[in-house]
Structures are given as structure tokens and as C-alpha cells.
MILUMMI-44209 format. One record per residue (C-alpha): residue number from 1; residue in one letter; x, y, z negated. Coordinates in steps of 0.001 Angstrom, whole numbers. Last residue first. Layout:
% MILUMMI-44209
{rec NUM,'a',{X,Y,Z}};
...
% end
This chain:
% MILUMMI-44209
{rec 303,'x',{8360,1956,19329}};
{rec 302,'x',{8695,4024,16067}};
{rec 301,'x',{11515,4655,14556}};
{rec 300,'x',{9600,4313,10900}};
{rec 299,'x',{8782,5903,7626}};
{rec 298,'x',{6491,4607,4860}};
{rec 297,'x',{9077,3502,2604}};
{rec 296,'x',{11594,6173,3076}};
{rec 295,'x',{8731,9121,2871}};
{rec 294,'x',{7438,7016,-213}};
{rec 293,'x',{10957,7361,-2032}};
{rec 292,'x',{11339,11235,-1868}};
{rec 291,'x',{7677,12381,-3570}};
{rec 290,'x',{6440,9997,-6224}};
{rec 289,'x',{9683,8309,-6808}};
{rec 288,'x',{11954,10967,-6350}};
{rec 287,'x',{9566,12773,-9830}};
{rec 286,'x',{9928,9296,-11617}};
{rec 285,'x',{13561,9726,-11460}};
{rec 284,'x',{13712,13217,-12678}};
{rec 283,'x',{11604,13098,-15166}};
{rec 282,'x',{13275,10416,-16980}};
{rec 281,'x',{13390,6969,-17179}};
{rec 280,'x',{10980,5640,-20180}};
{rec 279,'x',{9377,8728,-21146}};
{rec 278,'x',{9002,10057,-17912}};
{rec 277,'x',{7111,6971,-17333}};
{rec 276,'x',{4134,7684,-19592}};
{rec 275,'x',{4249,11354,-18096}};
{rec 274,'x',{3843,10252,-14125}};
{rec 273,'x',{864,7185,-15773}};
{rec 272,'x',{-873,9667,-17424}};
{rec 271,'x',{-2502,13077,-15003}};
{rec 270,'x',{-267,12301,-11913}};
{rec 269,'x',{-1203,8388,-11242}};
{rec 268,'x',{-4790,9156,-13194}};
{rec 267,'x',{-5510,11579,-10455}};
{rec 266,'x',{-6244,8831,-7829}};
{rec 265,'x',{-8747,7100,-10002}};
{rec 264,'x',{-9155,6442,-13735}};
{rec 263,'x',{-12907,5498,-13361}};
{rec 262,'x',{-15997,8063,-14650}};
{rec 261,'x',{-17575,7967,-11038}};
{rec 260,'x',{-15455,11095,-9803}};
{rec 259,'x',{-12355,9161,-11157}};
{rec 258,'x',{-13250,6571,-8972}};
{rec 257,'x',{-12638,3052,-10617}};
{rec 256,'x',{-16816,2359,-10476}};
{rec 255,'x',{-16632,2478,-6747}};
{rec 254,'x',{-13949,-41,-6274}};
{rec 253,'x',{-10430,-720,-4995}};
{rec 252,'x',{-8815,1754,-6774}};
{rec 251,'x',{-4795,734,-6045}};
{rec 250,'x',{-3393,3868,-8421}};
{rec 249,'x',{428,4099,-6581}};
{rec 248,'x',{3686,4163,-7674}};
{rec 247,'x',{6935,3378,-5620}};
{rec 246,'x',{10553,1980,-6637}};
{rec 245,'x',{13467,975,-4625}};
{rec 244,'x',{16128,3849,-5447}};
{rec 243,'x',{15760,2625,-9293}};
{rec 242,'x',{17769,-554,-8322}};
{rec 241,'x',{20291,203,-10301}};
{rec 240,'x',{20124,-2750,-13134}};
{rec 239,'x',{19517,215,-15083}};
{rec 238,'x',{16606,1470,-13102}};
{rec 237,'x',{15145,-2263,-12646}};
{rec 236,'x',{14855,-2321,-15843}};
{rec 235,'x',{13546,785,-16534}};
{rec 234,'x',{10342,371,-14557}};
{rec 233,'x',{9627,-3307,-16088}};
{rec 232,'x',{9610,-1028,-19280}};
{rec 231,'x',{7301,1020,-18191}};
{rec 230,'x',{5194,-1365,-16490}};
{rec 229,'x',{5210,-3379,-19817}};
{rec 228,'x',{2122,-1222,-21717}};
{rec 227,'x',{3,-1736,-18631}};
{rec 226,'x',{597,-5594,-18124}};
{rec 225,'x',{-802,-6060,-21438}};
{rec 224,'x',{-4172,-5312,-20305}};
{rec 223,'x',{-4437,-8450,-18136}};
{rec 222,'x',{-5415,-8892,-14462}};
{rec 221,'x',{-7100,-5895,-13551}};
{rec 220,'x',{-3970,-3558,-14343}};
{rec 219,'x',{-3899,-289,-13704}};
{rec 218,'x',{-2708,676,-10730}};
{rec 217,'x',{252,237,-8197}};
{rec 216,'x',{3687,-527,-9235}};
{rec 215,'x',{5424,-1086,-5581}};
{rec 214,'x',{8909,-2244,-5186}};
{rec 213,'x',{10336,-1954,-2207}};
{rec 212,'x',{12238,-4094,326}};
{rec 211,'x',{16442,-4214,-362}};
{rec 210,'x',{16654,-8290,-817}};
{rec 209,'x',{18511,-6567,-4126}};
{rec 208,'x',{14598,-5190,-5045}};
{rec 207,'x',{12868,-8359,-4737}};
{rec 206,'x',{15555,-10588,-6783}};
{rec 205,'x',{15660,-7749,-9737}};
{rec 204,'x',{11807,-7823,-9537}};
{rec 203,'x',{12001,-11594,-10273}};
{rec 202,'x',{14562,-11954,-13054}};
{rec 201,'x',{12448,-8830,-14528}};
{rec 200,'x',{8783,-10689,-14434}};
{rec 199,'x',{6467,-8078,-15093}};
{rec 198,'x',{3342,-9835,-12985}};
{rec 197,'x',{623,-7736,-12955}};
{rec 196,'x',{3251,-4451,-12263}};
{rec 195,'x',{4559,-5803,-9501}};
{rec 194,'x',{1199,-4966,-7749}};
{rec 193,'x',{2379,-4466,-4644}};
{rec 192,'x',{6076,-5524,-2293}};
{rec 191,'x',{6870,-3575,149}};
{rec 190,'x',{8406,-4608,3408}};
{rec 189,'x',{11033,-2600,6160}};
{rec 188,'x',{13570,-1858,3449}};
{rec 187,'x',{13514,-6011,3699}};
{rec 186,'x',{14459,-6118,7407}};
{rec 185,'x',{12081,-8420,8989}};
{rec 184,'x',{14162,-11278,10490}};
{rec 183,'x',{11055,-13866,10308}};
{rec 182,'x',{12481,-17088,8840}};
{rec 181,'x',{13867,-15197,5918}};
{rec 180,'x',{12986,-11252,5600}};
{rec 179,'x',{9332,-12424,5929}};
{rec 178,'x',{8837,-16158,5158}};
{rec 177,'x',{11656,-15747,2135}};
{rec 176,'x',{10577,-12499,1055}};
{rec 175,'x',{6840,-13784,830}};
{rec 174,'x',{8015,-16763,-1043}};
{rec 173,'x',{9951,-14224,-3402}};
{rec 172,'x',{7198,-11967,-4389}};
{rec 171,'x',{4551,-15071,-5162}};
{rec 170,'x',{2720,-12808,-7737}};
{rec 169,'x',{1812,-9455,-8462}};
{rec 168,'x',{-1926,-10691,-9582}};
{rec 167,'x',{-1777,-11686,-5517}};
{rec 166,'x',{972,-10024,-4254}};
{rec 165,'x',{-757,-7500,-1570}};
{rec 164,'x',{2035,-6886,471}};
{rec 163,'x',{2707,-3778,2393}};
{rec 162,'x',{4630,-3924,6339}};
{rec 161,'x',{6287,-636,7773}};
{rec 160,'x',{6193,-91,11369}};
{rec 159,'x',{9040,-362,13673}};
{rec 158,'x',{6620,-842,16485}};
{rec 157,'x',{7465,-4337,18754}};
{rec 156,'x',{9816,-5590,15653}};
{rec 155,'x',{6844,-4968,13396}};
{rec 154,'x',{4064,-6269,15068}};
{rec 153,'x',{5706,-9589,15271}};
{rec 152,'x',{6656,-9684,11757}};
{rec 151,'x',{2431,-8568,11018}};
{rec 150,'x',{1757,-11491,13055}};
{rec 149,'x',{3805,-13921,11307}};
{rec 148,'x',{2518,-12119,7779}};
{rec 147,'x',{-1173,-13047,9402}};
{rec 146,'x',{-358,-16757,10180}};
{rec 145,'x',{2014,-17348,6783}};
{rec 144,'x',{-1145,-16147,4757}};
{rec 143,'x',{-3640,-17881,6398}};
{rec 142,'x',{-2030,-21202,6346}};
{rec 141,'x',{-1443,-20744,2217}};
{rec 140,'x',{1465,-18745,725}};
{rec 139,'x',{1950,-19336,-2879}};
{rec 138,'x',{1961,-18081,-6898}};
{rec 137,'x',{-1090,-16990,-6284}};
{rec 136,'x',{-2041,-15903,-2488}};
{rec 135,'x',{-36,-13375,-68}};
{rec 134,'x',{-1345,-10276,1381}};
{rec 133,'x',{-582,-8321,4796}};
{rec 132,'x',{-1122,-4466,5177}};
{rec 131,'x',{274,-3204,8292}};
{rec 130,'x',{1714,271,8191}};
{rec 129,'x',{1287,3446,9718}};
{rec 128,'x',{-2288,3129,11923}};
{rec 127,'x',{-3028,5544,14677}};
{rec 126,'x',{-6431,7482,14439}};
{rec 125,'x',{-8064,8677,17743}};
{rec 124,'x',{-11333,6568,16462}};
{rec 123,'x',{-11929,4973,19300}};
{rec 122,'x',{-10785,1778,18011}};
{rec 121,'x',{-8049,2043,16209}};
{rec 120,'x',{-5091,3627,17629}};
{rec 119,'x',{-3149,3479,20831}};
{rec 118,'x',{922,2372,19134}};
{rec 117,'x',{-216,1360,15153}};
{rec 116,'x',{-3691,49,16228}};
{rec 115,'x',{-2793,-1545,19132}};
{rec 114,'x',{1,-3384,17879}};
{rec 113,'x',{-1920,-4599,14545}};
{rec 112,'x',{-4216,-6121,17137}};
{rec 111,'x',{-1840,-7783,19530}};
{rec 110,'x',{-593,-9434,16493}};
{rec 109,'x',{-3886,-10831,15520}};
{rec 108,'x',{-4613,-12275,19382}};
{rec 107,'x',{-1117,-13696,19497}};
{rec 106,'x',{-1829,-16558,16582}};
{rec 105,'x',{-5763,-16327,14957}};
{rec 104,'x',{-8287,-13019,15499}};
{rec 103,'x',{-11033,-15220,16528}};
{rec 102,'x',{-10999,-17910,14495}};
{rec 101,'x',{-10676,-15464,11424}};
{rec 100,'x',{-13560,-13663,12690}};
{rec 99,'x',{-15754,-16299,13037}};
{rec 98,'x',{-15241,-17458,9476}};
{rec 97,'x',{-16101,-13896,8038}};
{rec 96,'x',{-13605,-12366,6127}};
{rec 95,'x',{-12272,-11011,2579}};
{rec 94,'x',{-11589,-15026,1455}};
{rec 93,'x',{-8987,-14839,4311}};
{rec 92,'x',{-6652,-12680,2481}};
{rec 91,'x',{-6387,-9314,3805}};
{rec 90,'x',{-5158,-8792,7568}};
{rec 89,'x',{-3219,-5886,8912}};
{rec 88,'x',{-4159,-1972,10129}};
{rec 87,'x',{-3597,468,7858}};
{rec 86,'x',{-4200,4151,7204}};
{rec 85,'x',{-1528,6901,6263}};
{rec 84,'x',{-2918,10427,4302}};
{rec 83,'x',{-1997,13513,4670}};
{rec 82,'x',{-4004,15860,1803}};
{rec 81,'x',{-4804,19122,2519}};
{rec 80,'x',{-8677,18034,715}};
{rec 79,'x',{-10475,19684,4439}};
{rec 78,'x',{-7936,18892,6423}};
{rec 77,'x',{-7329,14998,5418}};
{rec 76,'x',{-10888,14294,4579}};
{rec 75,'x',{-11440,15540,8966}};
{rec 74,'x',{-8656,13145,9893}};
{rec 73,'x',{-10061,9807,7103}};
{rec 72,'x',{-13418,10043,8717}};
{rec 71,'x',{-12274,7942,11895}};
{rec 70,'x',{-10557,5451,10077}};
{rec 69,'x',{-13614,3916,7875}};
{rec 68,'x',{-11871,1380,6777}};
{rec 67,'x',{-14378,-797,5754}};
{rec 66,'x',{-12670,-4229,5670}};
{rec 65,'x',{-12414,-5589,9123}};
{rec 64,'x',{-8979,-4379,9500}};
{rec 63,'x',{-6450,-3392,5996}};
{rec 62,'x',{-7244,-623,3282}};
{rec 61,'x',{-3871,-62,2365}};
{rec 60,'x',{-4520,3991,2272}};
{rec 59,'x',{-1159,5863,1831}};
{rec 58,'x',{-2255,8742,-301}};
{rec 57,'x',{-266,12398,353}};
{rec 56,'x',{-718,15945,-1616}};
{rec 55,'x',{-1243,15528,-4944}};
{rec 54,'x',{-969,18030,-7594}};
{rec 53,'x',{-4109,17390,-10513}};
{rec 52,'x',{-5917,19502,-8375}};
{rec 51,'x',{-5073,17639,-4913}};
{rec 50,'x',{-5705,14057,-6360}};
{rec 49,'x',{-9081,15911,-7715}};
{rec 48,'x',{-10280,16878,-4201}};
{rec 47,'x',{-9065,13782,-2351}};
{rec 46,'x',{-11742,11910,-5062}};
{rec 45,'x',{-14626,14498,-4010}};
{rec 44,'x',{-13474,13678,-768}};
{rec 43,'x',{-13920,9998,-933}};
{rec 42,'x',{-16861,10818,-3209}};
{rec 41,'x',{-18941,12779,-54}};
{rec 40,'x',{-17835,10037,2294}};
{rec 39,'x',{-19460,6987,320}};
{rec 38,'x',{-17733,3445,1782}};
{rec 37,'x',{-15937,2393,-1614}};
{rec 36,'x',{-17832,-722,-1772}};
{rec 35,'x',{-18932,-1818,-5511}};
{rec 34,'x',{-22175,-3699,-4990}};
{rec 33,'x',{-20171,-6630,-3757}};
{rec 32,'x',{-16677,-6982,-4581}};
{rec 31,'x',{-15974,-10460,-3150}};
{rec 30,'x',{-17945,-10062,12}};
{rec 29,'x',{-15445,-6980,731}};
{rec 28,'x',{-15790,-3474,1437}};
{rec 27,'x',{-13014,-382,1152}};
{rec 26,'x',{-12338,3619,1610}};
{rec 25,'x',{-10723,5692,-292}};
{rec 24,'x',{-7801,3378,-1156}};
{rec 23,'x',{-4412,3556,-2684}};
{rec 22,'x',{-971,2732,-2968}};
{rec 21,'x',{2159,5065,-2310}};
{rec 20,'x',{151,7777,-3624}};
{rec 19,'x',{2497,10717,-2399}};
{rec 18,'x',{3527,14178,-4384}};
{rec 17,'x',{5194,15453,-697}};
{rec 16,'x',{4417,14011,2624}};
{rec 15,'x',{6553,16650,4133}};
{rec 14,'x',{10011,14946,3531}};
{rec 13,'x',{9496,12105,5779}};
{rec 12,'x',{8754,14150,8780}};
{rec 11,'x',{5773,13975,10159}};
{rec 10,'x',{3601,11911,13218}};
{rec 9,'x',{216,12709,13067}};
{rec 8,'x',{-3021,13820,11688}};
{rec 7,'x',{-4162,10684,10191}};
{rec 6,'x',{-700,10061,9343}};
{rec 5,'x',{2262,8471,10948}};
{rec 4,'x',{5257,8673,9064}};
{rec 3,'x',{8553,9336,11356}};
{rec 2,'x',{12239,8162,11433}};
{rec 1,'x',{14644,10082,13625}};
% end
């Protein structure tokens, strides 16, 4: 019987509820400096207004070495009642030290992701529930094809679930053809982000019959336009019938994109983007979306 693993624990698909498939309340990276999510009091100020506005699950894709802050997330859960799911995985290499990199190259960075979905991370207590991987524009560069190789491994030794940060949403189909290709990954094992940067339909409609997910996570950082598409990117892939693929999430990745700081934030998913897509597919779809479809995504038989 497939399982999510929280913070808290392993749980049924079905209890995770009004889920933000893609999110972060915790996060640092050279490339974002100045605007680290590492502030406990807004992380559960955030948690707070997910949980007004009806939330009551965020899958955290905030990856290794990049502020994760795992061992806060258990006592956020209780106090918001909100599960949440933290990652283990590898951003791109420009999120990283050098050293590290060498470090954690081949066997080493597999071994990790193991640990931290099977004993936990660090002393923390906290076992991981997906690995978090990310591919480059339009491409997959050395770094890329190293960490998704681990993240394969890690996978057929745990069962877990592997995310994919498409860079600007794009490069969807190399990634399937390294991961469900050469590596044997199941693709209802992989989801795909930030599909909504990149609203190709002729792509989505290749992602979603390799079976992985779809993710449309956020409001667009890479062009405004993008927004005002999702929808109908959404509906596509509905009446091509691949509406059973789908997830939505609000990707903040920095301080100033908290809703508590004046940002859209977690809420926005439930307070604009839930009604916007009503409109274009129906209630009920977008409702199995937020609450059926992430329990399928995010579960596993795990080993």
C-alpha cells in the first residue's frame, strides 16, 4: 500500500487533503541573495494563511545544501495542521559551492538521497518524500544527467517520487528521455514543474502520455503572458484526456513572494488561481487536482 512521507510520518494518500503540490518555506541560494526564505516566525505565519484560506498539505521542493531547514518543518506542521513533505535531491549546480559538488559526485550523491528518504536527514528525525532534481534550458548539462542518475538510483532502492525543476518549464522531453529512457524510472514515478513558463501543448501532451505528472506551479517569473495561458494549457491537456496528470502548486522561492511580506504566496493557489481555473475546466476537476492527484504523485511503496 502506497504511503506519503511527511514531516510527521508515513499517511495515507487520501489524508493529505487541499495539497500544494509545489512550494517552499524554506530556501537560500547565491543567486537569490538578500531574499532567503530562512525566517521561522514567517514560515508559519505563511502555514497560517495556507490553512485560512483552506489548505492543509505543501510538498516543500527545497532540495540538499539549500536551506532546508528540516528539523523546524515537524513542530510548523503541528502547530499550522498542515503535513507537509521535504526533499532531499540536487539543484542545479550554479546553487552550490565547488567543493561540494566534487564531493557529492557519482555513488556518494545517491547514497545521500538514500539516507535521507530511508534514516532521515541529518539528525533532524525528518525523512525526506521525494528527490528534487532540475534540468537546464532547453538541455541537460554534466550536472544535470549526474544528479537525475543519482536521483534514478535512489528511486529504484526507495520507491520515492522524483520532481523536476524545468528550467523556465523547459527541456521536459530530454529529461523524460534520460529518466524514463536510459534510466527505467517509471514516468508516474517523475513530475515535471513549471509547465506553465513554457505553454507548449505538442509538448505537455508528450509529457503527460509518457504517464509522469504535470506540475503548474506559480506565477510566472519568466514572462507575464505565461499566466493568462496556464488556463488554457490546463484545458488542453483535459480534453486531450490527460486531465488525471495534473498538479498545482505556488513555487515562492523568495522572501518578498510571501504573502505575509505583501507577495502572492501559498494562499494565492486557493484564493485566485483554484477560481481562474474553474472557469476553464470545471470545479470539479480542479478540486481532484488539488486534493486526489497529489496523494498519487507524492505516494510511494516504499523500500
Amino acid at each position: 500500500m502506497r504511503h506519503v512521507r511527511t514531516v510527521l510520518g508515513d499517511i495515507p494518500p487520501a489524508e493529505l487533503g487541499v495539497c500544494d503540490a509545489h512550494d517552499h518555506l524554506f530556501l537560500r541560494s547565491p543567486l537569490l541573495p538578500g531574499q532567503e526564505l530562512d525566517d521561522v516566525s514567517a514560515a508559519r505565519a505563511e502555514l497560517a494563511a495556507f490553512r485560512a484560506a483552506g489548505g492543509t498539505a505543501v510538498v516543500q521542493w527545497t532540495p540538499y545544501g539549500m536551506g532546508r531547514r528540516a528539523a523546524d518543518l515537524p513542530a510548523l506542521s503541528r502547530a499550522a495542521g498542515v503535513r507537509i513533505v521535504c526533499a532531499t535531491g540536487m539543484h542545479q549546480a550554479a546553487h552550490y559551492e565547488p567543493e561540494l559538488l566534487e564531493r557529492l559526485s557519482g555513488a556518494a550523491l545517491a547514497g545521500l538521497f538514500v539516507r535521507e528518504l530511508t534514516d532521515g536527514i541529518g539528525t533532524s528525525g525528518v525523512r525526506a518524500g521525494l528527490i528534487k532534481v532540475a534540468g537546464g534550458f532547453h538541455g541537460l548539462d554534466a550536472h544535470a544527467r549526474r544528479t537525475m542518475t543519482a536521483a534514478a538510483e535512489a528511486h529504484h532502492a526507495t520507491g520515492a517520487p522524483i520532481a523536476v525543476h524545468l528550467e523556465l518549464g523547459t527541456g521536459a522531453l530530454d529529461v523524460l528521455d534520460l529518466l524514463c529512457g536510459e534510466l527505467s524510472v517509471p514516468g508516474e514515478r517523475v513530475i515535471l514543474g513549471h509547465l506553465n513558463r513554457f505553454p507548449d501543448p505538442v509538448v505537455h501532451q508528450e509529457a503527460a502520455a509518457a504517464g509522469c505528472w504535470l506540475a503548474f506551479d506559480g506565477p510566472s517569473r519568466a514572462h507575464h503572458a505565461a499566466d493568462w495561458r496556464m488556463p488554457e494549457a490546463v484545458r488542453a491537456l483535459a480534453e486531450a484526456g490527460f486531465g488525471d496528470r495534473l498538479l498545482l502548486g505556488g513555487d515562492t522561492v523568495t522572501a518578498g513572494a510571501r504573502s505575509v511580506d505583501g507577495g502572492p504566496g501559498m494562499p494565492y493557489l486557493l484564493r485566485r488561481v483554484r477560481q481562474r481555473l474553474a472557469v476553464a475546466v470545471g470545479g470539479e476537476l480542479v478540486e481532484r487536482i488539488l486534493t486526489e492527484h497529489p496523494g498519487r504523485a507524492f505516494a510511494a511503496d516504499w523500500r
